[in-house]
VMD Tcl script that draws the C-alpha trace (Angstrom):
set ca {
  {40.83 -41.22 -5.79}
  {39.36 -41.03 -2.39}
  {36.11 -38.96 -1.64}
  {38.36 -37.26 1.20}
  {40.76 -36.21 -2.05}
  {37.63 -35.54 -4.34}
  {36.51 -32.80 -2.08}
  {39.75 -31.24 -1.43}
  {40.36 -31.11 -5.08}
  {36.70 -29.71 -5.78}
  {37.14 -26.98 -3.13}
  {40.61 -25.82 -4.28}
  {38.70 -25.48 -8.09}
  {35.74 -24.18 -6.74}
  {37.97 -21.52 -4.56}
  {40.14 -21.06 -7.85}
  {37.28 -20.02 -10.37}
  {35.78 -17.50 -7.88}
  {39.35 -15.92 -7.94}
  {39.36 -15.91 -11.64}
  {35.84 -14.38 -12.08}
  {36.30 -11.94 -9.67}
  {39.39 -10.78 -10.88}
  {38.03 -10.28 -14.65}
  {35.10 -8.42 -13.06}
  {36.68 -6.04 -11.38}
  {39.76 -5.32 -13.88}
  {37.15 -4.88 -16.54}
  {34.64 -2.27 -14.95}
  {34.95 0.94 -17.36}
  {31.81 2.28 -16.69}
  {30.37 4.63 -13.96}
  {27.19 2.54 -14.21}
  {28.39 -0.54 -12.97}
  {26.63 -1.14 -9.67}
  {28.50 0.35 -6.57}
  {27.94 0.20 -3.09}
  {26.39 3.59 -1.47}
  {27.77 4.44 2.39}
  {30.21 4.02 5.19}
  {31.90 0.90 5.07}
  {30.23 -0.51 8.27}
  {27.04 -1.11 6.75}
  {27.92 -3.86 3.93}
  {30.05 -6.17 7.11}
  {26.61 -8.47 5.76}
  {27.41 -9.10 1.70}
  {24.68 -11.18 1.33}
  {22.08 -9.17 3.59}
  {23.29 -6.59 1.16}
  {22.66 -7.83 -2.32}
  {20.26 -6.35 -4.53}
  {21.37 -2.66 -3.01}
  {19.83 0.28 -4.97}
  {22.87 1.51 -7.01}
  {21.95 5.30 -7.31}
  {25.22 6.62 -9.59}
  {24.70 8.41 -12.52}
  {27.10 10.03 -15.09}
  {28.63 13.47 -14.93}
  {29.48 15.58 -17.24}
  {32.61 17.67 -15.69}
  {32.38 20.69 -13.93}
  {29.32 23.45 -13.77}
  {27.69 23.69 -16.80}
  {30.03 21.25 -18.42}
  {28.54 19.92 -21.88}
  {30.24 19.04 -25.68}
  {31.45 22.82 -27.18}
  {30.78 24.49 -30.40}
  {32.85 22.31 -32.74}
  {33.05 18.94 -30.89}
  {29.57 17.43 -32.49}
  {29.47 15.74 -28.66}
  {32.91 14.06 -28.91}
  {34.92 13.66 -25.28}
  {38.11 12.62 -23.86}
  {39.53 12.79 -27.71}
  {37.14 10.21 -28.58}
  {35.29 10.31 -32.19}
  {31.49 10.37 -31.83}
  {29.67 7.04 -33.26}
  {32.89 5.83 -33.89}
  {31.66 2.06 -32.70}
  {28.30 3.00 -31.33}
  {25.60 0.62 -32.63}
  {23.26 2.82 -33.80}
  {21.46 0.05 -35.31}
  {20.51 -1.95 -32.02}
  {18.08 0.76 -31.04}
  {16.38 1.03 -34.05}
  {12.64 0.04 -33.36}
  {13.17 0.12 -29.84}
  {11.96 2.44 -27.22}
  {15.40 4.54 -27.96}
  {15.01 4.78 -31.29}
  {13.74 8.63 -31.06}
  {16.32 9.14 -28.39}
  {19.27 8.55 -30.56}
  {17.70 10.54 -33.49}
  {17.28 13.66 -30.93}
  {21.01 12.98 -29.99}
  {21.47 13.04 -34.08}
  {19.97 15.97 -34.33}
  {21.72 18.22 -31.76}
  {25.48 16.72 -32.22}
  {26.07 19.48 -34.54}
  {23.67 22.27 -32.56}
  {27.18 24.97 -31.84}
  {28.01 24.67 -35.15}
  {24.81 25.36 -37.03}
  {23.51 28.10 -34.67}
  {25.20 31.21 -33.17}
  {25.25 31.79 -29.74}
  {25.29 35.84 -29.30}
  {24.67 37.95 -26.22}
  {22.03 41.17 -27.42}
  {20.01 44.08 -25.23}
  {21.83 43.77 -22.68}
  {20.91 45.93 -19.68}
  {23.30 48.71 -19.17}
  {25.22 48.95 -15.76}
  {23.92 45.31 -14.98}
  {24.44 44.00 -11.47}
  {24.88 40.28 -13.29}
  {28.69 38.90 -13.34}
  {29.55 38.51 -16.82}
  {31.03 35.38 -15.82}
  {27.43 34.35 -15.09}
  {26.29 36.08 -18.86}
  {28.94 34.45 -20.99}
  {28.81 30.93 -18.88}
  {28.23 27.81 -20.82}
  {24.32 26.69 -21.25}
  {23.67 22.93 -21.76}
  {21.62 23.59 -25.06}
  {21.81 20.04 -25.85}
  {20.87 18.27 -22.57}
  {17.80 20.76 -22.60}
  {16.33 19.35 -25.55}
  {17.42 15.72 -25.83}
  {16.65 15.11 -21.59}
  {13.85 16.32 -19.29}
  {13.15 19.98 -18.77}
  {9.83 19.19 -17.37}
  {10.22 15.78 -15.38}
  {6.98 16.24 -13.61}
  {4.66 16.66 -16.05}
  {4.55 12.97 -17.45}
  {2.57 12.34 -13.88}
  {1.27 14.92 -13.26}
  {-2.23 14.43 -13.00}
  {-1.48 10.25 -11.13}
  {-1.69 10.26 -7.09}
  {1.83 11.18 -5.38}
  {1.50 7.40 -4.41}
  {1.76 6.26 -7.88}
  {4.92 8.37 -8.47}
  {6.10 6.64 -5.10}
  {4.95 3.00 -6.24}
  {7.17 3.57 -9.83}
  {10.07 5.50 -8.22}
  {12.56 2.56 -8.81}
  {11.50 1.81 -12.33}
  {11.53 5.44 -13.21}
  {15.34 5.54 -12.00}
  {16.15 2.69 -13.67}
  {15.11 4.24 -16.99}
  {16.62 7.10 -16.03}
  {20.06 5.60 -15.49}
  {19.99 3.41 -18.76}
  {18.80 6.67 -20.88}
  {21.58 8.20 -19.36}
  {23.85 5.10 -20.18}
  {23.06 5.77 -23.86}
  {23.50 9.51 -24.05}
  {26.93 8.62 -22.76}
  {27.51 6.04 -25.29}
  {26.59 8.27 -27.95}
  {29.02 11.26 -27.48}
  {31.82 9.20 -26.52}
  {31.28 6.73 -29.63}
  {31.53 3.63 -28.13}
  {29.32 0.78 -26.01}
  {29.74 0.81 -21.98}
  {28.31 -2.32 -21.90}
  {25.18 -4.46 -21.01}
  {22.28 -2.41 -20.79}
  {21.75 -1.19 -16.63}
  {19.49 -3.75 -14.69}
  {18.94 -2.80 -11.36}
  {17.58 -5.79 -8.58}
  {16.18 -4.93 -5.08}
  {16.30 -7.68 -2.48}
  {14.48 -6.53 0.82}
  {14.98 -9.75 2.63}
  {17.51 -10.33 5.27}
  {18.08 -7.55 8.17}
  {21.00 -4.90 8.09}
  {23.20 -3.72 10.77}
  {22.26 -0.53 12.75}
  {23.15 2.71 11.04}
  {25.54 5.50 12.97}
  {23.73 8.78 13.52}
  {25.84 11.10 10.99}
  {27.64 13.84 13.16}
  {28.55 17.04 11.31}
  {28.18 20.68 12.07}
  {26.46 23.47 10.09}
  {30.22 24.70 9.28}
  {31.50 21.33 8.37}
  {28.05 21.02 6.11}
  {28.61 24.52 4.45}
  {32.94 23.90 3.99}
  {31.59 20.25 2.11}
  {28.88 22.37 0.17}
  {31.86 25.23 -0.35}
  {33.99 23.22 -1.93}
  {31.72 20.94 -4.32}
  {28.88 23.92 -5.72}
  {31.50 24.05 -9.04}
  {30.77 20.67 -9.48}
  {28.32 19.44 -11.89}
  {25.01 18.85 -10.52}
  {24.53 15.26 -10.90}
  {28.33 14.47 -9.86}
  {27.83 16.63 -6.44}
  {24.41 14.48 -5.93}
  {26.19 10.97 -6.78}
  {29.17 11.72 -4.74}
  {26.46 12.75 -2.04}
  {24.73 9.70 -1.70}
  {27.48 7.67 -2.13}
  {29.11 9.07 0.95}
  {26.21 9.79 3.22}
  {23.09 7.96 2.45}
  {24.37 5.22 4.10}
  {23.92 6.74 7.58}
  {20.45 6.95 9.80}
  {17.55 8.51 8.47}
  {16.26 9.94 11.57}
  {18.86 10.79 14.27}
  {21.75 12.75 13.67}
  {22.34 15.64 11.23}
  {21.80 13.58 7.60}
  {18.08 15.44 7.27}
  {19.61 18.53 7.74}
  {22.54 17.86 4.79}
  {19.86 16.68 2.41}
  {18.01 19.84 2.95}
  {21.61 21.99 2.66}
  {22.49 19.88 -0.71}
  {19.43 20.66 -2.21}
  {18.55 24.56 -1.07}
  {22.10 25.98 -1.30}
  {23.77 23.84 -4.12}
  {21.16 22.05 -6.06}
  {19.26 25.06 -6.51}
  {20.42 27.72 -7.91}
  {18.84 31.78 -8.67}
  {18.45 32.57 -12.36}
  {19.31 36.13 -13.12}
  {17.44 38.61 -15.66}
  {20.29 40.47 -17.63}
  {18.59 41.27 -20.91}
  {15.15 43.17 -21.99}
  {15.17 39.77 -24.26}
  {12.95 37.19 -22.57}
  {14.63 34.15 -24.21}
  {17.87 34.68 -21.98}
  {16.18 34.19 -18.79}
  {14.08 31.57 -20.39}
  {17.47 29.27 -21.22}
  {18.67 29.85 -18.07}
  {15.27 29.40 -16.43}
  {15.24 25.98 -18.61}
  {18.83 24.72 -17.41}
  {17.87 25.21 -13.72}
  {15.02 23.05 -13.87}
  {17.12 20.53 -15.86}
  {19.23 20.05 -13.45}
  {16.29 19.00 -10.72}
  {15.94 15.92 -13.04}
  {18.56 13.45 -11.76}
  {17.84 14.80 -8.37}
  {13.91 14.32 -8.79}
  {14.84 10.64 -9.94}
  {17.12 9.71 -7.32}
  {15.51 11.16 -4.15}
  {11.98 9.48 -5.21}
  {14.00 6.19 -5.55}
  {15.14 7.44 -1.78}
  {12.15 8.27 -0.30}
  {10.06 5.12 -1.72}
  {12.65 3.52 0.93}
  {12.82 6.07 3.35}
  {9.27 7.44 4.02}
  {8.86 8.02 7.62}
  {11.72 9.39 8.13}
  {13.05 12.86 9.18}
  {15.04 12.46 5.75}
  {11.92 11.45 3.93}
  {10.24 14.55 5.36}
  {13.40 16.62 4.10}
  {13.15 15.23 0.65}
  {9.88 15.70 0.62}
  {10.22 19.62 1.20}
  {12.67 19.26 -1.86}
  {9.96 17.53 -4.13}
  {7.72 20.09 -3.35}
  {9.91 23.02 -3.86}
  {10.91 21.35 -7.44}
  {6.99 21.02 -8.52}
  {6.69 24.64 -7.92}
  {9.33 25.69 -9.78}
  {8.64 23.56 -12.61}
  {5.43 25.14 -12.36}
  {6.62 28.81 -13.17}
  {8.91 27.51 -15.51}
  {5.50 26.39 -17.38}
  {4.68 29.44 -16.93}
  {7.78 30.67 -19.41}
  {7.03 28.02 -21.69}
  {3.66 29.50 -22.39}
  {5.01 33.12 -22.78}
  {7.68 31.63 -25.58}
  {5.14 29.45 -27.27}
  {4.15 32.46 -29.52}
  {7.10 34.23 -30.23}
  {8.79 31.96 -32.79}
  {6.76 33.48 -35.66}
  {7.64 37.32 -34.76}
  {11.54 36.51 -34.57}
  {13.54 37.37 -38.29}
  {15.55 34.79 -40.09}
  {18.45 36.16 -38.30}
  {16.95 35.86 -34.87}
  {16.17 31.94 -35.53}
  {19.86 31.40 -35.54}
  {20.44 31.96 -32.61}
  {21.03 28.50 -30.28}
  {19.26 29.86 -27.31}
  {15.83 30.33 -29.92}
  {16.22 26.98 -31.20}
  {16.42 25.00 -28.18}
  {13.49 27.02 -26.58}
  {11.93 26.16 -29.89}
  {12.39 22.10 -29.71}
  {11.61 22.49 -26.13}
  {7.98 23.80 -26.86}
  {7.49 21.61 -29.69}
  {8.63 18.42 -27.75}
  {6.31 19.24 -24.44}
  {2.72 20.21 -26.89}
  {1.67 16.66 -27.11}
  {1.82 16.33 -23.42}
  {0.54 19.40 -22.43}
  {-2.25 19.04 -24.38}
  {-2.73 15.20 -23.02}
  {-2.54 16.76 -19.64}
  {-5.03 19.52 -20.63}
  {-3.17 21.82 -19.97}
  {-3.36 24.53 -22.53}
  {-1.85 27.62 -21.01}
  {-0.08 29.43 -17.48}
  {-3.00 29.18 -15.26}
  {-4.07 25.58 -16.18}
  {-0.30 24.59 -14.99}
  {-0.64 26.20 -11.91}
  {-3.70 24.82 -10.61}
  {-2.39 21.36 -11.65}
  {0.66 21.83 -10.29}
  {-0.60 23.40 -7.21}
  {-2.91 19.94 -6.15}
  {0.08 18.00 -7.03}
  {1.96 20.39 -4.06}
  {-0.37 20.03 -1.75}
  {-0.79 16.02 -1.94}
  {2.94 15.93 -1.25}
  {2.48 18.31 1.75}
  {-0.74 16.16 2.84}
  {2.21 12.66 2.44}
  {4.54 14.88 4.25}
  {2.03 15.39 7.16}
  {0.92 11.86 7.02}
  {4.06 10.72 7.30}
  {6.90 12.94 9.09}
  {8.15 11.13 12.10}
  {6.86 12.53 15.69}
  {5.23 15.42 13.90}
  {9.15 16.50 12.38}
  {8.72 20.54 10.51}
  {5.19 19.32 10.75}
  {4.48 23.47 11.50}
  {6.17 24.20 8.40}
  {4.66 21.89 6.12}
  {1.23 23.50 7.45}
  {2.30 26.97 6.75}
  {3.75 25.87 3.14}
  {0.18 24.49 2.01}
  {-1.49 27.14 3.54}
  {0.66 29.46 1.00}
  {-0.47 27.45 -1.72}
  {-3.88 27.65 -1.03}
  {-3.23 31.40 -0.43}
  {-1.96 31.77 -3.62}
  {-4.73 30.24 -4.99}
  {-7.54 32.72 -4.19}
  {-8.37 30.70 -1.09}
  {-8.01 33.18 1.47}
  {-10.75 32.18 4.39}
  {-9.36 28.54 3.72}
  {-5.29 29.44 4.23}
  {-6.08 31.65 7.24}
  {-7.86 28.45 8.91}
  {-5.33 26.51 8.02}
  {-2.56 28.52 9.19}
  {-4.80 29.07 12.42}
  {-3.97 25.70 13.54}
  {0.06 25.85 13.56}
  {0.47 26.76 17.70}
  {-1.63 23.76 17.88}
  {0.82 21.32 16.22}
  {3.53 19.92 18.42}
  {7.04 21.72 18.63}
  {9.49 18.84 16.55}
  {12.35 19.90 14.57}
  {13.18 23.59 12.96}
  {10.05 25.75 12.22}
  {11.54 27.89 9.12}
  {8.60 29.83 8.65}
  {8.09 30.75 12.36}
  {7.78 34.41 12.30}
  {5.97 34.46 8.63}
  {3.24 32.33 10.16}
  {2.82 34.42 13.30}
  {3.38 37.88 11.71}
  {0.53 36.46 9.53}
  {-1.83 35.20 12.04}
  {-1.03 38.66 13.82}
  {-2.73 40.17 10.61}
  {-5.61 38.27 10.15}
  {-6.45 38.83 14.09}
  {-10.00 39.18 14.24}
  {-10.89 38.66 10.83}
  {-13.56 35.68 10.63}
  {-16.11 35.81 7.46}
  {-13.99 37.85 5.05}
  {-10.76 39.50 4.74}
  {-10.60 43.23 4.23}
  {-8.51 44.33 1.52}
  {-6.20 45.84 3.37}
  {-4.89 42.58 5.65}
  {-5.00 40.67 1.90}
  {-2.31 43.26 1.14}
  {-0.28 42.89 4.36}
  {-0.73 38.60 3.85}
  {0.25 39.03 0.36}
  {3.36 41.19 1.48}
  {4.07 39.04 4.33}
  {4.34 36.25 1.86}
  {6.31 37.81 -1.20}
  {8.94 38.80 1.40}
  {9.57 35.96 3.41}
  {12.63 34.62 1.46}
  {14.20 38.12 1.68}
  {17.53 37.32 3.62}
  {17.71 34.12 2.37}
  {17.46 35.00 -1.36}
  {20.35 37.81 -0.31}
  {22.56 35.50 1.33}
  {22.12 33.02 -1.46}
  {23.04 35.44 -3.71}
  {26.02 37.02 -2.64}
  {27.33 33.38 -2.23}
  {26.94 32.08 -5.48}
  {28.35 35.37 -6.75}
  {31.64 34.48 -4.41}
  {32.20 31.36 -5.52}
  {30.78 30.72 -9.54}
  {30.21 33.96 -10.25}
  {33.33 36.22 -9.70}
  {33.53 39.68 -11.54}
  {36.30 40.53 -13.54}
  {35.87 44.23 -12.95}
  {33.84 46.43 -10.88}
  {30.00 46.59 -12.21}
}
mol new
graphics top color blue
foreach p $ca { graphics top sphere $p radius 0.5 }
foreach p [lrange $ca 0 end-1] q [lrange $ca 1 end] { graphics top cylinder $p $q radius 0.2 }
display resetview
């Protein structure tokens, strides 16, 4: 045979086994972990430039709230639970405790009772929001406090092991997923990023505050982590400083991603739960958006996500704050009362987080918020470093001059907030007539404040969110939380 013929022939195999391999790879994907590509189509014209993309999808489970009922021991889709799951290939591993918490709550609806008790009478909470469906299980067997691991390492730190922190994220994730539906998805996640070669330009994304809210409208039911995945997966792709992609991240996060907790019982453990499942859900968003901003810092994104990161810290902070409060109830509660699911998981909760805590010396409410509180204002101090052509610059200035406000350090806030006319106009100023209704106050006042302008600060302050908290409100009451009768 010729060498003309020899190449022919090795180029028709060659083409041939390609064919064949990529066939079989694509007919056998089953899970949502496999590796997909994140943004308009435009931007992956370059395969190769393109390999090694962050894959940033993560498992859902269904619609708000959506987790295995009372009776299903965490079976789905019809599926038996550790039907084929190889139980055994995670013993001695770094999983091993993960499957034995996933053990231990399969059968959590049908040991405990789940009952509803002093209630307020004439509530102005939708029983649809009373009776909805807590994620008892997720609470204990994932992350209610994702922050706390790290919280006393440098923001930079948390930057510098963003991508690793995902990646265990995604393949803990992987294995919850295998457990309840009984059966291996696969090769365990492996995630590579390849920063060499240079990508096509991004298009500025182009969408108005009503097409924003109409998206946000029509995905809130959603579960958390599917309205994040589906998210990033259809946006992220677009440019991370012109156009209106920092202003969606900041609408994702502040009008579906978080969510108010109502109080609709003289029982602390009910807003506890709830309290609980809110911060849960910031965990896939806490993972994901770090893995984001490692790449995007600079940006008017970045400085968007940032905001977010800062706003979860603080509310992981307060839910400490409950944690504390619970810790010494368990003994007072009857026999009876320990039934109930609600006491259990706050229960497991506080006895899985007491190591840490006390590794983190942190032994009670106001340790948590003073560590919590530094960790807010480093990520305001990145923010500042870092926000492109001084971008809400003003408002990340007023926000950690609230913290230090609310930390006793009056003379040092007022200075602080004293320089915000200084800073260059560049993007929305949220807090605009906070800060100057505030600096109006404090007029005059140079050594020490009277106790009379601390008042009007501290009013100035509490009240700020006022409309916003109303709006938000009333929303989420129209569309998750619809009465069934008149309150």
């Amino acid at each position: 045979m010729s060498s003309r013929a020899r190449l022919w022939l090795a180029t028709y195999l060659s083409f041939l086994l390609h064919f064949v391999l990529a066939y079989i790879f694509f007919e056998n994907r089953q899970s949502i972990y496999e590796k997909t590509l994140c943004g308009p189509p435009w931007i992956y014209a370059d395969e190769p430039a393109l390999q090694g993309e962050i894959s940033l999808e993560f498992s859902s489970l269904g619609e708000e709230g959506d987790s295995p009922k009372k009776g299903e021991g965490g079976e789905e889709d019809g599926e038996e639970a550790n039907g084929d799951f190889s139980k055994s290939k995670y013993e001695g591993g770094k999983w091993e405790n993960l499957v034995k918490d996933l053990e231990s709550v399969s059968k959590l609806r049908e040991n405990y009772q789940n009952e509803f008790e002093d209630l307020f009478p004439n509530t102005q909470v939708s029983d649809s929001y009373i009776k909805r469906n807590r994620e008892y299980e997720d609470i204990i067997i994932k992350e209610v406090f994702p922050t706390l691991r790290t919280i006393r390492e440098p923001f930079h730190v948390d930057l510098e092991e963003a991508e690793d922190n995902l990646l265990q994220h995604k393949e803990r994730n992987r294995i919850i997923e295998e457990f309840r539906k009984g059966r291996d998805l696969g090769n365990p996640i492996t995630m590579k990023v390849d920063t060499q070669g240079e990508r096509p330009p991004k298009e500025p994304l182009a969408m108005t505050r009503e097409d924003r809210v109409h998206y946000l409208d029509k995905s809130i039911k959603k579960s958390k982590e599917k309205q994040l995945d589906e998210f990033i997966q259809k946006y992220m792709g677009y440019d991370t400083n012109k156009g209106d992609l920092s202003k969606f991240v900041r609408d994702l996060y502040y009008e579906n991603l978080q969510r108010l907790a109502y109080t609709f019982s003289g029982d602390i453990t009910y807003f506890t739960i709830d309290y609980f499942q809110e911060n849960l859900n910031k965990e896939d968003y806490l993972r994901q958006m770090m893995a984001l901003l490692s790449q995007n810092l600079g940006s008017k994104v970045g400085t968007e996500i940032l905001f977010t990161l800062e706003n979860i810290y603080e509310i992981q902070g307060r839910a400490l704050d409950l944690y504390f409060q619970n810790s010494p109830l368990y003994k007072t509660y009857s026999p009876e009362k320990r039934k109930e699911i609600r006491i259990e998981a706050i229960k497991r909760v506080i006895e899985k987080y007491k190591p840490i805590l006390q590794d983190k010396k942190i032994l009670n409410a106001d340790d948590a918020n003073k560590a919590f509180a530094l960790k807010r204002i480093e990520i305001l101090d990145t923010l500042i470093r870092h926000t492109p052509d001084s971008y809400r610059a003003k408002d990340a200035t007023f926000e950690k001059g609230r913290i230090l406000w609310e930390q006793g350090d009056h003379r040092e806030a007022v200075k602080l907030w004293s320089t915000i006319p200084r800073i260059r106009e560049s993007g929305d100023f949220l807090n605009q007539k906070t800060a100057e209704s505030i600096l109006s106050i404090a007029k005059g006042q140079t050594d020490s404040l009277n106790p009379e302008v601390v008042e009007r600060i501290d009013m100035a302050i509490r009240y700020r969110l006022t409309e916003f908290l109303e709006a938000k409100k009333i929303r989420e009451d129209k569309l998750l939380w619809k009465r069934s009768s008149p309150p």
